[in-house]
ROGUBA-561118 format. One record per residue (C-alpha): x, y, z. Coordinates in steps of 0.1 Angstrom, whole numbers, plus 5000, padded with zeros to 4 digits. Each point is the difference from the previous one (the first is absolute). Example, Ala and Ser with C-alpha at 12.3 -4.5 7.8 and 13.67 -1.06 7.14 Angstrom:
512349555078
501450344993
//
This chain:
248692970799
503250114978
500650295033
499949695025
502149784979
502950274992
499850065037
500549645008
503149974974
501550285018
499449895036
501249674984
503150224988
500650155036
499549735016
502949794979
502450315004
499749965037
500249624998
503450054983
501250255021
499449775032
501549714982
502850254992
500350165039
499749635013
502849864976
502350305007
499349995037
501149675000
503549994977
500550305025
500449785026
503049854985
499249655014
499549684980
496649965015
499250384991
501449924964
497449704999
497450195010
500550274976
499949734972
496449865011
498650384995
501750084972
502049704978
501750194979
501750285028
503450034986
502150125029
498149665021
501149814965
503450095003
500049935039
498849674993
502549914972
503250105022
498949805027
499749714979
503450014977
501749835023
498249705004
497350014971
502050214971
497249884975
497250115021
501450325009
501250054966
496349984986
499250265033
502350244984
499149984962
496750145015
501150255021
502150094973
496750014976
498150165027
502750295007
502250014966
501850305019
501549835029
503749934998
500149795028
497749724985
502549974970
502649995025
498749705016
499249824971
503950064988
501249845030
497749704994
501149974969
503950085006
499649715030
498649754974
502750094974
498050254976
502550255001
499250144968
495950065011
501250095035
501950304978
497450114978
497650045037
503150215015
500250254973
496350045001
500350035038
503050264992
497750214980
497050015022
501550015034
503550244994
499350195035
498549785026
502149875026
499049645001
500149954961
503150174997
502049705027
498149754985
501050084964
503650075015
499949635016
498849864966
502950154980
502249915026
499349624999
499949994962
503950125001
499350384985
501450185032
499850344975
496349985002
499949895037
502350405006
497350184977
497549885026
501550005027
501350394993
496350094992
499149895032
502250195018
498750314983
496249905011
501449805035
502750215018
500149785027
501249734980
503050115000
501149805035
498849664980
501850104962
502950225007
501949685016
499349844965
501350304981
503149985021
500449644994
500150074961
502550215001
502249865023
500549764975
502050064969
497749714981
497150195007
500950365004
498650044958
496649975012
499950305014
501550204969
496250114993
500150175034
503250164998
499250154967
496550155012
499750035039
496949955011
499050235032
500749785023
503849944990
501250225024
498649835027
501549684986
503550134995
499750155037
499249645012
502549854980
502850225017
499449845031
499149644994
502149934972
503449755009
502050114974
501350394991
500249874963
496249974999
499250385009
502650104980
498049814971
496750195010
501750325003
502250004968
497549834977
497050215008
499150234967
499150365008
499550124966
502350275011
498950115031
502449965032
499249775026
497550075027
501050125035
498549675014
501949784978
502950175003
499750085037
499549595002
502949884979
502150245017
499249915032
501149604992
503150134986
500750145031
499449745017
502049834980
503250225003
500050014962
501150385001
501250024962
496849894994
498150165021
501650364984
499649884971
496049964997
499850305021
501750164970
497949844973
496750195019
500950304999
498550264977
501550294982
499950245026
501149765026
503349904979
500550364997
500849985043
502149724997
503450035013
501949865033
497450105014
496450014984
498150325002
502450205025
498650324994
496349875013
498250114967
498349744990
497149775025
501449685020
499249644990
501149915032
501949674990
502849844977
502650264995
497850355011
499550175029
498249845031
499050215027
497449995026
498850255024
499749845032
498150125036
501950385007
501350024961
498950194966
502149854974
499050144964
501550174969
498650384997
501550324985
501750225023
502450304986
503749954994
499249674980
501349964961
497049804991
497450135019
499149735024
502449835036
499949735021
498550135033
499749885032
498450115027
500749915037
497250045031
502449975030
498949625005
502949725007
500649814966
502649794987
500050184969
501049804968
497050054977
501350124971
502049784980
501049894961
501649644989
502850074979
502049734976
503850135002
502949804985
502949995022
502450334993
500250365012
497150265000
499350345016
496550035014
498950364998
496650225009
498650335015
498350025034
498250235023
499049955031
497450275019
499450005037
501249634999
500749935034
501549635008
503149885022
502049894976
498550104967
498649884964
502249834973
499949794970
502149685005
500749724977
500549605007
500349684982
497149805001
501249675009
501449775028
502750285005
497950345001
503350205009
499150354994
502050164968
498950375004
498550215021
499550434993
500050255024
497550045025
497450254997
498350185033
499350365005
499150274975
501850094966
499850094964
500149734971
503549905004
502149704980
501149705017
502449754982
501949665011
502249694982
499549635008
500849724984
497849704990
501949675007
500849744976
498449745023
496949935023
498650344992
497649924970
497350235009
500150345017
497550215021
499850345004
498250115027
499350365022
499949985034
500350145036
503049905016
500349885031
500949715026
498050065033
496050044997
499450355008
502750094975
497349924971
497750295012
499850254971
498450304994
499750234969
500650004961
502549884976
500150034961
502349824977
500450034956
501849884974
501849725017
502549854975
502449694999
503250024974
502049714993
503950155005
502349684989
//
């Protein structure tokens, strides 16, 4: 009799632990759904199904806040670990003028929930409304770590911020410790924002404990700059991100001798090597340094002007000085360096002698003068001359070092 009956209690046992875990597959198939029906139905398997609770009590806070507050309370009981219950209950409460309850539910929320998605823009919308925009950027730069994509909805309110003085403190917490996604924002910024004052204010207030700015940020600020025309500027920032090395190449112009590796904007060297042309900076004999700028020609008809450097002249009287070679270089009317203002007049203020043929490392020097107006920029630039198209056919090497601007008066 005692066998029978301990192997009734245990068929009882089995039999319970599959009744619950119907109940449980019904109720869960059900809030799945994500209908109000569904959420019904859930309930009348299992009552107290927290996630069909909390379904239930969002759907009735607008019209029934009492109702749907007693909904939550037992979600809330039945799952103490979801932030979103406490959420809703908060916003019940905020609406009916509890704000100091609706607080206490955030922080709780703000503990339990720090990485999801929906509690983070809900708690961001809570802090919003109860005027603590600080909180509201916490949030909100949280879920840009965990939400990417966010980015198109919250970078626009970033922007908005700092466009305006009043606000522009709230985002002091940023500026002093950039979260990863700063970059991204001070990328956007530089082409959305309406005023230059504003990305100078990102750029300038940013701490770096140290460290020099990033190539994107500085590759971005100095891109609106020059967009701008703000050429000072510009030179100025360009300065400011250089390292020790780097300011060791600065001169009239930066890295002449082709030593160090391009940035390929601001104030360095930007060259490209396009279809029929090896543009690079390799050792070759005869060099000071070690390493030349070469370039190599494939017989294919190019306007050549690939190589090129933005320099910031004030008006007076220099000498622009260097060492070329060409080898085999076989093209109408030959390779030089020339220089022109960068603006509406782009009058050409130098140009060297051309280089064709085959010959040793030989020097090459030539004065100019910058003007005292409409010349606030200058660019100089290599390339093949020529006026008709089958003049820019080229063939052959050239090397060039230690090219060197001197300011004479």
């Amino acid at each position: 009799g005692q066998r029978v009956f301990k192997g009734g209690l245990l068929l009882l046992l089995v039999l319970i632990m599959a009744w619950r875990a119907l109940v449980n597959g019904l109720a869960n198939y059900y809030v799945d759904q994500e209908t109000p029906e569904a959420t019904a139905g859930a309930l009348r398997w299992r009552s107290d199904h927290p996630a069909a609770l909390y379904r239930s009590g969002v759907a009735m806070s607008e019209y029934d806040p009492a109702a749907a507050e007693s909904l939550l309370q037992d979600a809330a009981n039945a799952n103490p670990a979801d932030a979103l219950t406490y959420l809703a209950l908060a916003e019940i409460w905020q609406r009916a003028g509890f704000q100091d309850r609706a607080v206490e539910m955030v922080k709780i929320a703000d503990v339990l929930g720090p990485l999801r998605t929906p509690a983070l823009a809900r708690s961001a919308a809570f802090w919003l409304q109860a005027n603590r925009p600080d909180l509201a950027l916490e949030r909100w730069s949280m879920l840009l770590r965990t939400r990417p994509a966010m980015a198109t909805q919250l970078f626009p309110v970033f922007l908005q911020l700092a466009e305006n003085p009043a606000t522009q403190a709230l985002l002091q917490p940023l500026l002093a410790q950039p979260p990863e996604w700063w970059d991204r924002f001070f990328v956007y910024a530089t082409t959305h924002a309406l005023r230059l004052e504003t990305v100078a204010y990102l750029y300038h207030h940013r701490h770096r404990q140290g460290a020099l700015p990033s190539v994107a940020e500085q590759q971005a600020y100095l891109g609106w700059l020059w967009k701008e025309r703000r050429w000072l500027q510009a030179y100025l920032v360009w300065l400011g991100g250089l390292d020790a090395q780097q300011q060791g190449a600065l001169g009239h112009i930066y890295n002449g001798n082709f030593e160090l590796p391009m940035t390929h904007f601001g104030f360095d060297w930007r060259w490209s090597s396009p279809r029929g042309v090896t543009v690079e900076a390799i050792e070759t004999y005869g060099t000071r340094g070690g390493k030349a700028l070469h370039i190599s020609f494939n017989g294919e008809r190019l306007r050549f002007r690939h190589v090129q450097q933005y320099l910031y002249l004030e008006p007076g009287d220099y000498q622009f000085q260097g060492r070329g070679r060409p080898d085999s270089l076989k093209a109408e009317r030959g390779l030089r360096w020339t220089l022109h203002c960068v603006s509406r007049d782009t009058r050409r203020l130098a140009e060297s002698e051309a280089f064709v043929g085959s010959e040793e490392w030989r020097n090459f020097t030539v004065a100019f003068i910058v003007p005292a107006t409409d010349c606030p920029l200058q660019l100089l630039q290599l390339e093949l001359e020529g006026r008709a198209e089958l003049e820019f056919k080229a063939e052959g090497d050239a090397w060039f070092d230690d090219l060197l601007i001197s300011r004479l008066r």
